[in-house]
N, C-alpha and C positions, 0 to 999 in steps of 0.2 A: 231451403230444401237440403235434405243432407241425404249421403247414401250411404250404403250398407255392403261390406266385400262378403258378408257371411250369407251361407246360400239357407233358405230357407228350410230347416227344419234339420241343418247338419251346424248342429252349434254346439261341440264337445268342449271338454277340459281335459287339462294334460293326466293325464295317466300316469301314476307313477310306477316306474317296470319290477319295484321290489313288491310292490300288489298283486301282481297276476300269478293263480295259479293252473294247476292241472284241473279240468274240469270231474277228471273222473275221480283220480287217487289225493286231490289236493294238496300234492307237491309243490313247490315255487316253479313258474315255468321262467324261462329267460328265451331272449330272441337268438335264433340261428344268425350265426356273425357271414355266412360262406356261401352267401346270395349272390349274387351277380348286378351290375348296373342294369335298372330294368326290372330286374325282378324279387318278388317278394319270398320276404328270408323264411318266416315262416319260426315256430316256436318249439322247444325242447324240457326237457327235465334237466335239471342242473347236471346231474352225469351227462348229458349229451343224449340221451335215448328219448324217443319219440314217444310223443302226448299218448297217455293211453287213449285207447279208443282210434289210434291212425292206423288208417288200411290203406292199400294202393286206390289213391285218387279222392281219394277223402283226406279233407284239412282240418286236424279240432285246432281249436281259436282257445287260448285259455280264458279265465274269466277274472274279472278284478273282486279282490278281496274290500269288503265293506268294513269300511275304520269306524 
């Protein structure tokens, strides 16, 4: 009998961070480095300015670019 640490149905591959872009304007997005322990950094446009489409309380997510 063998077992398995991977939870059912969250079985990803690594991501590579030069893949992700802006959802909206398809910019390179990069991660916010100025997060806190705890909490999530959350992503930017290479100049540092916010995903388009981000409004107060709303988080865009960018998307990975298909090789």
């Amino acid at each position: 009998m063998t077992t398995s640490t991977a939870t059912p149905g969250i079985v990803g591959e690594f991501v590579d961070p030069d893949d992700l872009i802006c959802p909206c304007c398809r910019e390179c997005a990069v991660e916010l480095s100025t997060a806190g322990p705890g909490e999530s950094s959350g992503f930017v446009h290479r100049d540092g300015s916010a995903l388009c489409g981000t409004q107060a309380g709303r988080v865009v997510e960018p998307i990975e670019v298909a090789r």
